[in-house]
Structures are given as C-alpha cells and as structure tokens.
C-alpha positions in Angstrom: -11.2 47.8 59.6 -8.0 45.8 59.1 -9.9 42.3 59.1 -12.6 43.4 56.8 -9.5 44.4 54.2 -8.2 41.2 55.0 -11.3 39.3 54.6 -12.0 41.0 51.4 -8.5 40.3 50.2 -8.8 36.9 50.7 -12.3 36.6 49.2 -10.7 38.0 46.2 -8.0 35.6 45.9 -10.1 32.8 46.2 -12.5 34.0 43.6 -9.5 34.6 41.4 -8.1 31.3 41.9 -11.5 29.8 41.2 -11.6 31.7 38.1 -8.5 30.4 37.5 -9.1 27.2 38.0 -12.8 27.3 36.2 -11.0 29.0 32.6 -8.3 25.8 33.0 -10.8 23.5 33.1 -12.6 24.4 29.9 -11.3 23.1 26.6 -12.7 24.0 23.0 -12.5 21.6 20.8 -13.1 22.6 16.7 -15.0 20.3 14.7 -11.4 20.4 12.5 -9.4 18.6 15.5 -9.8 15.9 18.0 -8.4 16.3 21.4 -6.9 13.2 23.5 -6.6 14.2 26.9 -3.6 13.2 28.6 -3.1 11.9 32.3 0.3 10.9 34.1 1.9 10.3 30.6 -0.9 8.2 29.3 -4.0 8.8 27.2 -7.5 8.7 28.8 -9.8 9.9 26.8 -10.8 11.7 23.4 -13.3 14.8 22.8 -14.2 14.9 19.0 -12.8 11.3 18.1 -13.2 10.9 13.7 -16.3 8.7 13.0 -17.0 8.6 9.7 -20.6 7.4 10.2 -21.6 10.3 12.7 -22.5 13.4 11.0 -20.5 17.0 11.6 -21.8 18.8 15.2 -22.6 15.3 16.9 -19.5 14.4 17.6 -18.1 15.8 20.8 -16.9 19.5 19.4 -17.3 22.3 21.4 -17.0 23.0 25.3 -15.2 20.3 27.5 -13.6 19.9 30.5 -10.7 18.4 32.0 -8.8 18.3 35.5 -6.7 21.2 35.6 -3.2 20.9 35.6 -3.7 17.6 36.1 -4.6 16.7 32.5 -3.6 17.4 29.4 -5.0 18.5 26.5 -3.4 17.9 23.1 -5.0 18.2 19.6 -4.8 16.4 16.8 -5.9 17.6 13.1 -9.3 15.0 12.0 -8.9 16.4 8.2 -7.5 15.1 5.1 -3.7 15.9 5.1 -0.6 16.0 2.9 2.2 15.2 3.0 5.1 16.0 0.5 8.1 13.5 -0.4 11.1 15.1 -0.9 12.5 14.7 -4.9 14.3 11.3 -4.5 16.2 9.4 -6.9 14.2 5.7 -8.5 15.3 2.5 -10.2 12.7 1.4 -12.6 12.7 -2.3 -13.9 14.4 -1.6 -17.2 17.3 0.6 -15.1 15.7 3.9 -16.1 17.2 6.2 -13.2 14.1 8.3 -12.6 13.4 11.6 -10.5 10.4 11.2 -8.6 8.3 13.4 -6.8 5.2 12.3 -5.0 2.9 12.6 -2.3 0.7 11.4 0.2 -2.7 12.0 1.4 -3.8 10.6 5.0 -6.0 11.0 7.6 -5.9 10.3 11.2 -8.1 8.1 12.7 -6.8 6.9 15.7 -5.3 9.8 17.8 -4.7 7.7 20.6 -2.5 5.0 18.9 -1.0 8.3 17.2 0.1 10.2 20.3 1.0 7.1 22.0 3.5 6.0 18.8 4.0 9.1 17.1 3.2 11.9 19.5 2.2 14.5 17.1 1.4 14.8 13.3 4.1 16.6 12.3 6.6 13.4 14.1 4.1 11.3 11.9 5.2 12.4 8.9 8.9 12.3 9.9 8.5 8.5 10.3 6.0 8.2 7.3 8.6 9.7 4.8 11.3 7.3 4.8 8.1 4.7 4.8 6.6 6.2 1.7 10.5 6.7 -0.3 11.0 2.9 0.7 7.8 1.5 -0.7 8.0 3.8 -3.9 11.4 2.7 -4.9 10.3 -1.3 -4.1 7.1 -0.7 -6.4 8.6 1.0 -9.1 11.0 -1.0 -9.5 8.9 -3.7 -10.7 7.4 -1.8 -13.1 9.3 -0.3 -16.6 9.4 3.7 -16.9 6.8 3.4 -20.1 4.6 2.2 -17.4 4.7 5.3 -15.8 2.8 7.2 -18.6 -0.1 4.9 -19.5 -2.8 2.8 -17.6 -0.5 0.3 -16.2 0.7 3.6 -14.0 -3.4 3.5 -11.9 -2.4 -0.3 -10.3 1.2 0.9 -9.2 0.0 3.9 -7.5 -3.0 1.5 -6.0 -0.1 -1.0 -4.5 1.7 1.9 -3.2 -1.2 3.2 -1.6 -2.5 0.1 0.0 1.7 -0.7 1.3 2.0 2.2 2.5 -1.8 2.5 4.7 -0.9 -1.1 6.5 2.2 0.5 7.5 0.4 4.0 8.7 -2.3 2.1 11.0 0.3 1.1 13.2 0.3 5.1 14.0 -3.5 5.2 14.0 -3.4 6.8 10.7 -5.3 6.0 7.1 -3.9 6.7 3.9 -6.1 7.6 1.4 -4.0 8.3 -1.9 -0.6 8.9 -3.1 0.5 10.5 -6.1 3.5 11.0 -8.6 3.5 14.6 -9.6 6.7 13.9 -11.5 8.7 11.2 -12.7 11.6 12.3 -15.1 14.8 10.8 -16.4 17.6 12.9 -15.4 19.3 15.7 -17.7 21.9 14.4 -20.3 22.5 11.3 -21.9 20.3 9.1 -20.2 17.2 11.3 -20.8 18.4 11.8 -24.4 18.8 8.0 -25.3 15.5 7.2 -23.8 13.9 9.6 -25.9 16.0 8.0 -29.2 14.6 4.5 -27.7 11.3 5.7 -27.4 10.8 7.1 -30.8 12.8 3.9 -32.3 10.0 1.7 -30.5 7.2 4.4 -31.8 8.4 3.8 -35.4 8.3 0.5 -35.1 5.0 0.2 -33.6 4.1 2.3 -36.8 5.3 0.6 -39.3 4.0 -2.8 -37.9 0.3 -1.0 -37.7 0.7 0.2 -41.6 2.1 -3.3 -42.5 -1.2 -4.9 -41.1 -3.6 -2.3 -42.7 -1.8 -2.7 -46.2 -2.4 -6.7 -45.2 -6.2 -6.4 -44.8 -7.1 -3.7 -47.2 -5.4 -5.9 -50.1 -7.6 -8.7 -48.4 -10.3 -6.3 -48.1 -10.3 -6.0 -51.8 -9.1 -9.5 -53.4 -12.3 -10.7 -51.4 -14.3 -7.4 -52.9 -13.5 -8.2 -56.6 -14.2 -11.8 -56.0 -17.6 -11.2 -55.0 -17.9 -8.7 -58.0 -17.1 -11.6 -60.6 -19.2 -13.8 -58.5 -22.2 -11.3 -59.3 -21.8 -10.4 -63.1 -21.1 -13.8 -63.9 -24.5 -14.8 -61.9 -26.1 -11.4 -63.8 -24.5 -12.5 -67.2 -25.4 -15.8 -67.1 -28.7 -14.8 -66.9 -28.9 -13.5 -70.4 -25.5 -14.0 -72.9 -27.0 -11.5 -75.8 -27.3 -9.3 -73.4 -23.8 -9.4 -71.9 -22.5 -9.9 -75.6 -24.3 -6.8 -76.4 -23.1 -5.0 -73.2 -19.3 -5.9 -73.7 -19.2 -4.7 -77.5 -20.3 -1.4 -76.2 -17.7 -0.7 -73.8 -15.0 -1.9 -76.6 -16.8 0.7 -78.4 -16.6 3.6 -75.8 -12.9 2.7 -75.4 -11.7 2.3 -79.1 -13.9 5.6 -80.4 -14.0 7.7 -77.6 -11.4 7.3 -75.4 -8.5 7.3 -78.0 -9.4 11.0 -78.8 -8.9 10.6 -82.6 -4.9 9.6 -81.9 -5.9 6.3 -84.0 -6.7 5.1 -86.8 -8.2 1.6 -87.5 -9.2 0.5 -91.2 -11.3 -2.7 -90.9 -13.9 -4.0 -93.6 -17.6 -3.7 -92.7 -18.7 -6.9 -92.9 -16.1 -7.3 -89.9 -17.4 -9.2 -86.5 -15.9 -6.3 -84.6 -19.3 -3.9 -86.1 -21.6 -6.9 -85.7 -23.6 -5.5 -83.2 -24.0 -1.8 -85.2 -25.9 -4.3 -87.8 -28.1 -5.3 -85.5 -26.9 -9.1 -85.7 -27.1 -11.7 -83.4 
C-alpha cells in the first residue's frame, strides 16, 4: 500500500512539474506588442515583429513558445507612442527667450536594436529627451519667434522631425511627428516689449499697404478719366452741333436749376449765352 502512495505521489509531481513546465513555455503575444525573446543576455528572436506591409492577425500574435526558464520573454509596445518634453527654456534667432513645450510621436520598429541599446521604452525616452531638447533649441534658434506663428513654423517642425528620427534609429525606433503645443515669451517685460514691437511692425505693415492702395487707386482713376476724355472727344468729334448743343444745356441745368433762385443774371436777349433757346446754329 505504501509503494502505490508513493508511486502515485510521484506521478503527481511529475504531472505537476510538466504542467509547470508546459504553462512556462507558452507566451501570448497581443497584436499591440512585439515580444523579443531573450537567451544568455542576447536577443534571438521576435514573435509579432512591426511590418508595415503585412496586414493585422498575420503577423506572429497569439500563442508561442519559448524554452522555459531558459528564455526570456520581454515585450515591447508596436503602436504609435508619445512622448512629452518637459517645459524648457529656447533662444530664438532674434534673442526672443521663449517657453517651449513640445512633443514627440514615435514608433518602434526595431525591438531588437531597442532592447539591445535601450532596453525598454520607457529607458528610450529617457535618452530621447535630452535628444529632442537639444535639437529643438539648435532649430529654433535659426529661426525668429514671428516664425513660430505663421507657415515658416511647418519646415521647422519638418527639420526637427527628420533630426531627431536619424538620431532615434540608432535605438531601432521611428519618429513620426513632433509638435510645439506652446511657445511663449516669458511673463514681464520681455513679453510686454514684444508685444509693443509687434504692434509697432503691424502698423507699419498697415500704413505701407494703405500708402500703396492710395498709390494705385489715384492711378486707377488718372488712367479712368483719361480714357473718358479719350471717348467724348472721339463721340464729340463726331458731330460739333451736337456737342455745342449738348454743353449749352448742362450750362443751362447749372445756372437755372441748380442755383435755386439765389441769383440773379440780367443779360440782353439777343445774347450768345440764349443762342441755342432761338434755335440758332
């Protein structure tokens, strides 16, 4: 009776430690990670590795398996992630001392080279920070703070981007985009004379653009009136009694019903100023 205890005891055990052994085996990989497995120190392989060309579900997620205890299993995120630069103080070219904030999209997609370099994505991002403060200060300080807040601000944040992805791929990482959310002049006097020199520029920028349109609307309307001569004197020349006629009639309009009875004119009738009411050529 005591050996068949045993010999069930033992068969137990080693179905445990099978067990065991079967469950440590297994690895589940999410479509969301990829999983490098590790063996003596050094990476061997990857379950889930980021291909952009191969579709979601075809590319290795799921149910693995590895050499227990042996190898190691360590995950590493395959989506788009952020990462947030701390508020940090900026130079511009015309030594505007700015407060920037700005971030930093990426996406690994070389876990190996990561792990190897890095070791995890969270030690990426320590290294990447310093990276990212570095190459905003050298990039905006080519570039004046008005820069900042027009179209001239898209190419900066393009060169910052492409700086600071040649320095990610050494960690096996690509960065997609990077972002200002805010760029602002401190509190006090510097942020109130660059508001004084701003509106000082606007103004001036105003009063140059109403100089020019005063410019060519006087242009505008010497060229306008010369064309209007051109044409009655083309229409006139046509017919002289009839322009004759036509003038006398607005000297009529002017002198009789214009001046409102406020005048008085005595002039002889056989004078050249009524010809026309006698029907005289």
């Amino acid at each position: 009776m005591s050996r068949f205890f045993q010999s069930t005891r033992n068969v137990l055990i080693l179905a445990a430690a099978a067990v065991v052994v079967l469950v440590s085996s297994v690895v589940i990989v999410p479509e969301t990670h990829q999983a490098v497995v590790i063996a003596a120190g050094k990476p061997v392989r990857v379950f889930n590795l980021f291909r952009p060309e191969v579709p979601y579900g075809q590319t290795g997620a799921g149910v693995q398996f590895r050499i227990p205890f042996y190898e190691q299993v360590r995950m590493i995120d395959r989506r788009v992630l952020d990462v947030d630069m701390q508020r940090t103080q900026v130079l511009s070219n015309d030594q505007q001392r700015l407060q920037v904030d700005a971030y930093a999209r990426y996406r690994v997609i070389d876990p190996v080279k990561l792990v190897e370099r890095a070791g995890s994505e969270s030690q990426f991002e320590t290294q990447l920070l310093p990276i990212l403060t570095s190459v905003l200060r050298q990039e905006l300080g080519r570039i004046p703070f008005s820069s900042l807040i027009n179209a001239e601000r898209g190419a900066a944040m393009t060169n910052i981007t492409a700086a600071l992805d040649r320095q990610a791929r050494n960690y096996g990482a690509q960065v997609l985009d990077v972002r200002i959310k805010a760029a602002d002049l401190p509190e006090g006097r510097p942020l109130d004379a660059a508001f004084t020199r701003m509106e000082t520029d606007r103004q001036e920028q105003a009063a140059t653009i109403r100089a020019a349109g005063q410019r060519d609307a006087q242009i505008i309307q010497a060229e306008a009136s010369a064309e209007a001569a051109r044409i009655y004197a083309d229409a006139y020349g046509k017919d002289p009694q009839f322009y004759d006629f036509y003038r006398a009639m607005q000297s009529y309009r002017k002198t009789f019903l214009q001046g409102e009875g406020q005048s008085t004119m005595v002039l002889s009738e056989d004078s050249e100023y009524f010809r026309q009411f006698k029907g005289e050529r």
